[in-house]
C-alpha positions, 0 to 999 in steps of 0.5 A: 500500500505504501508503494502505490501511495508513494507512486501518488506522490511522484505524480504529485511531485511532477506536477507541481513545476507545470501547476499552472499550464493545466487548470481543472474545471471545478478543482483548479490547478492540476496540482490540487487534483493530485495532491488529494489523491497523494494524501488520501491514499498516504492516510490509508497506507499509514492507517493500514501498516500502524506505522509512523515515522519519527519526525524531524526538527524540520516538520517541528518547526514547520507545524509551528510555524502553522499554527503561529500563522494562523493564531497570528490570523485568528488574533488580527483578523476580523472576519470569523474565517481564516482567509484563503491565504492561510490554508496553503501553509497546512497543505504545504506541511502536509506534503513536506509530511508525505515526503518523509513518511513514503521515502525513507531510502535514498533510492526513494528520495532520488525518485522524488527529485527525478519527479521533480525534474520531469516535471520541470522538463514539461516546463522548459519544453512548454517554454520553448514551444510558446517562443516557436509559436509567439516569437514575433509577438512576446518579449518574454515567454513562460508556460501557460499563464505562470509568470516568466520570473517563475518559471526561470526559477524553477528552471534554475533550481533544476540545474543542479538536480539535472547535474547531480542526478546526471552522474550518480544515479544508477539507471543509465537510461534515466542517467542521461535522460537528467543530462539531457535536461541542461541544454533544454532547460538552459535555453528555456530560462533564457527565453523567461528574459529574467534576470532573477533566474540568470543569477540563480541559474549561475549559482546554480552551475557552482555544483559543476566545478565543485564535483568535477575533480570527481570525475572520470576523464570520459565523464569529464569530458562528456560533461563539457561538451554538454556544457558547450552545447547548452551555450551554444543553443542558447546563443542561436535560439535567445532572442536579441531583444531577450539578450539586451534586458538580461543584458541590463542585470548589472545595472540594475543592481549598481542603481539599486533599482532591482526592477522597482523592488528597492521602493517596495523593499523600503516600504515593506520594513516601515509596515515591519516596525509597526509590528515587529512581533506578530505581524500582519497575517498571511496575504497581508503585505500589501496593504501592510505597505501601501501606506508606504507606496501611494496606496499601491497594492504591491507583493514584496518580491522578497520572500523573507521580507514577506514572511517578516512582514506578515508572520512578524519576528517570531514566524520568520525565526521559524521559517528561517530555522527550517533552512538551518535545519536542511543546511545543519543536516547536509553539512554532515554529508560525505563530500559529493553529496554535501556539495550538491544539497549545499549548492541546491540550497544556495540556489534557493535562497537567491530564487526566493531573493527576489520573488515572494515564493514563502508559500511555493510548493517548490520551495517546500518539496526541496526542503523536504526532499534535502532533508530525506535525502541527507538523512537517508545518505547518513544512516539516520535511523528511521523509526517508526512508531509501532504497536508492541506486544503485550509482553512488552519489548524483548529483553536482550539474552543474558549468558548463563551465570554460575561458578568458572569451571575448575581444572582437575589438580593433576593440571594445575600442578602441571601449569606451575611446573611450567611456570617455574621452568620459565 
């Protein structure tokens, strides 16, 4: 039962980088769809074998952080129900929950990012199908009606997973199958013309130069020629007009403009001294800040500044603390293993500088998936809490006391006569 519910999951998973191309009628993004059918047959599976796994700083820390927005919300808000904005959080939790309880192994949790990676696959494809069909008439191209800033993003972050996964996973068909994500989703995030996604996607390509001393002279090999056909269809298929705004990065970073979010930036931390500690609640960041922007409604494209603002100091310790956890549990990896998460971790944090994605199920699958792996990789005893007997726990075997043996006398003598002579 635990590997059909498991098998939900990896859908669930792969749906989420391409949420937003498929819209059910009744249900909403296909994601939804998905995710009740991942949860509903884990409760069933948890119900069924009576076994739990023990939970993590990570889910500690997650579940408070819950329960914190939404007494935030409860104490603030002057409507009798919690707002939309809220529920997201407990459905994130849920599936940061799934993720540790149906993928106790290594081979299971790379089977979640490889999940994760077809689906950002689908994104990148769908991207480059929209510049064929509307290349004349789009500046900037994305999948369905996502936003192109996301979309760069999660392209971004499935460079390193695509690398990682590329030379150390066993199956050679779906070994190659990761390799062949780079050039294409390298050429789609360029496409996006975002120049958020261009910086992660730089981070992003560290995991190359930190594990090719790791690397056999055929891989090595292999691996820049792929590196150098990435490039080189990125530069025949980009777009002038693409390759100028991404072009202005380093502008608009010297004139601390950002693409505007410096003023919203400042705005947010106004609305942030007002209430330091509890904050404004889930969704509250814009009129929060409008005081401070003309009465423009604005989201923070900071998703720190936003947890800040909404969930005050005491949320954003909380969520901060997940991070450190993920980053405290992939520290003690072996080298090749530390470097990949640590690289996907930085990575992370820069997609989440300039967009406010607190409340991304990509953000919150790769935390889960980090965590899972690192722990598995190490050994980390998975516990499950089961049922016991009513005898109680088996007791260790005690050996049989009572006297030594004696040795017969005509022995004994004969050992000192040998003792003497030496």
């Amino acid at each position: 039962m635990r590997l059909i519910a498991y098998g939900a999951l990896c859908l669930f998973v792969f749906t989420v980088p391409w949420e937003n191309s498929l819209v059910i009628p009744g249900l909403g993004v296909v994601t939804r769809l998905t995710g009740m059918l991942a949860m509903g047959l884990t409760i069933v599976a948890v119900v069924v074998t009576a076994r739990v796994r023990r939970w993590q700083l990570l889910h500690v820390t997650a579940l408070l952080f819950v329960i914190w927005a939404g007494g935030v919300l409860w104490i603030t808000s002057t409507q009798p129900k919690l707002p939309l904005n809220f529920w997201t959080y407990p459905q994130l939790f849920l599936m940061i929950w799934m993720a540790w309880e149906l993928a106790p192994t290594r081979k299971l949790q790379l089977g979640l990012l490889v999940a994760y990676l077809m689906g950002a696959q689908v994104t990148a494809l769908q991207t480059i199908m929209a510049y064929r069909m509307y290349g004349s008439s789009m500046r900037r191209f994305s999948t369905g009606s996502a936003d192109p800033n996301a979309v760069a993003m999660i392209l971004a972050l499935s460079v390193p997973i695509a690398w990682y996964l590329g030379m150390t996973y066993r199956e050679p068909f779906l070994r190659w199958i990761c390799r062949a994500y780079l050039p294409v989703g390298i050429v789609a995030l360029a496409l996006t013309g975002s120049r958020g996604g261009l910086l992660a996607m730089m981070v992003g390509l560290l995991i190359v130069p930190l594990t090719m001393t790791k690397m056999s002279p055929g891989r090595l090999a292999a691996a820049i020629a792929l590196l150098a056909l990435s490039g080189g269809l990125a530069v025949a298929y980009v777009p002038d007009r693409v390759v100028e705004r991404l072009a202005t990065t380093r502008e608009s970073v010297e004139d601390l403009s950002l693409g505007g979010r410096y003023e919203i930036w400042r705005a947010g931390m106004h609305a942030f001294a007002h209430r330091p500690l509890a904050g404004y609640g889930a969704g509250g960041f814009k009129w929060a800040a409008s005081p401070w922007l003309g009465g423009e409604l604005r989201v923070a494209h900071n998703s720190f500044l936003s947890v800040l603002v909404e969930q005050g100091m005491v949320g954003f310790l909380l969520y901060w603390t997940m991070f450190m956890t993920v980053f405290a549990a992939a520290w003690k990896l072996p080298t090749m293993d530390r470097r990949f998460e640590l690289v996907l971790l930085a990575t992370l944090l820069v997609t989440m500088l300039p967009l406010s994605m607190e409340s991304s199920k990509s953000v919150w699958f790769l935390l889960a998936a980090l965590l899972g792996l690192a722990r598995a990789s190490t050994g980390w005893p998975g516990r499950t809490m089961q049922p016991q007997s009513p005898r109680g726990p088996a007791r260790p075997r005690e050996l049989p006391r009572g006297p030594r043996p004696r040795l017969p006398l005509s022995a004994l003598i004969r050992r000192a006569g040998q003792d003497g002579s030496a």
